[in-house]
C-alpha positions in Angstrom: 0.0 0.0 0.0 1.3 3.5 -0.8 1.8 6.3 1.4 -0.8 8.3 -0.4 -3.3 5.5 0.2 -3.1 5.2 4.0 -6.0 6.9 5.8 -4.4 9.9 8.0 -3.7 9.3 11.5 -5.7 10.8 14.1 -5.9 12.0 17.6 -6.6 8.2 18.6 -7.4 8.2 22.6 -6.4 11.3 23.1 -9.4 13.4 22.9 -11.0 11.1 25.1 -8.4 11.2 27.7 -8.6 15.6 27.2 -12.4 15.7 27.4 -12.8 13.2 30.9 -9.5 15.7 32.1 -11.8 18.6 31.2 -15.2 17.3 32.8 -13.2 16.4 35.8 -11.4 20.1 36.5 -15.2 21.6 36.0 -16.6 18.9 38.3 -13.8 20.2 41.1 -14.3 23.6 40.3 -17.8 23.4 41.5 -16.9 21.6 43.9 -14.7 23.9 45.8 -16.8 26.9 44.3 -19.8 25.5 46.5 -17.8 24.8 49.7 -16.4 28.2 49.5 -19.7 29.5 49.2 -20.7 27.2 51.8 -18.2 28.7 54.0 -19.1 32.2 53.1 -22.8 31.8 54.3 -21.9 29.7 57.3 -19.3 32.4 58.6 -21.8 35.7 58.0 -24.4 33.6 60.0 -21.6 33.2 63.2 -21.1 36.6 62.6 -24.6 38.2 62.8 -25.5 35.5 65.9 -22.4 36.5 67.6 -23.1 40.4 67.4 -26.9 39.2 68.1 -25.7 38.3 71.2 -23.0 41.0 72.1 -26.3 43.1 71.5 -28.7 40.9 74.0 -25.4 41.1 76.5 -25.3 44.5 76.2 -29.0 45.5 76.7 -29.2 43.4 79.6 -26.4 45.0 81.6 -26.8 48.7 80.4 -30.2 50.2 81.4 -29.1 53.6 79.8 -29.0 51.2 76.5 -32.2 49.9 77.5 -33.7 53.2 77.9 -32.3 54.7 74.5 -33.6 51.4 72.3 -36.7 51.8 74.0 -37.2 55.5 73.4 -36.0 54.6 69.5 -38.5 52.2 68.8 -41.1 54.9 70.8 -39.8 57.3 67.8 -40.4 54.8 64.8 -43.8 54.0 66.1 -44.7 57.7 66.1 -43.3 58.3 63.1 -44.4 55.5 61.2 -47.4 54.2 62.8 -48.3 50.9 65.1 -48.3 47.3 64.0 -51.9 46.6 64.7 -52.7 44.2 67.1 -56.2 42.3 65.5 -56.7 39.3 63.8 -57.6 41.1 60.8 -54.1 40.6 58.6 -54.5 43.6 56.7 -54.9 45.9 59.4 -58.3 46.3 58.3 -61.6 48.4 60.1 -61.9 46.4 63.3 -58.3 45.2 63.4 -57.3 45.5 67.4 -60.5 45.6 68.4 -62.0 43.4 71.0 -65.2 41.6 70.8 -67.2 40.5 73.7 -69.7 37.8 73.1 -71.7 35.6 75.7 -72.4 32.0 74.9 -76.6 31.6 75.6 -78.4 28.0 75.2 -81.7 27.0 73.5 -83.6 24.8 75.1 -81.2 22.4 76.7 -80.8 22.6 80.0 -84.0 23.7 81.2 -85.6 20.5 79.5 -87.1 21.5 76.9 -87.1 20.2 72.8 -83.4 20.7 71.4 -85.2 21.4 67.9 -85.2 19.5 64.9 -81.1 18.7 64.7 -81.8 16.3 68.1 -78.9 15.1 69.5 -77.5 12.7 67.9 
């Protein structure tokens, strides 16, 4: 067979062996990418419950603290208006306001017909 008649040689294995190398350095990548991220979240979270608690610490042994947290939450309430307190979730007419009801019976305990329901 001539020269000119032999098919051209390729890559062989070779891509193969390049393509599983590539997959593999992506797979890693995210990998580490995740745990870093990971490691990002879990460290703001120790940070906010730390100065959470540096905060609780503090407005337990200060009173004057106390007192100015107090009289800034007086300000935004004023300022900004009251959560209201109802069971109406839209802070609807009516929401905060209590209703007084008083439970009466019909017929039952003074003997007398229960109506058509019966009991039972």
């Amino acid at each position: 067979m001539a020269d000119q008649q032999r098919p051209t040689p390729g890559i062989g294995c070779l891509g193969t062996i390049v393509g599983v190398l590539v997959l593999v350095g992506v797979v890693v990548l995210v990998v580490f990418v995740g745990v870093f991220a990971l490691l990002v979240v879990a460290g703001l979270v120790v940070v906010g419950l730390v100065v959470w608690a540096v905060d609780r610490l503090l407005l337990a042994l200060s009173p004057k603290r106390r007192e100015r947290r107090e009289a800034a939450q007086r300000a935004f309430v004023w300022r900004f208006g009251g959560i209201p307190t109802g069971t109406d979730p839209f802070g609807g007419p009516g929401a905060g306001d209590v209703i007084d009801t008083t439970a009466t019976e019909d017929g039952w305990s003074d003997g007398g017909d229960p109506g058509q329901l019966g009991r039972g």
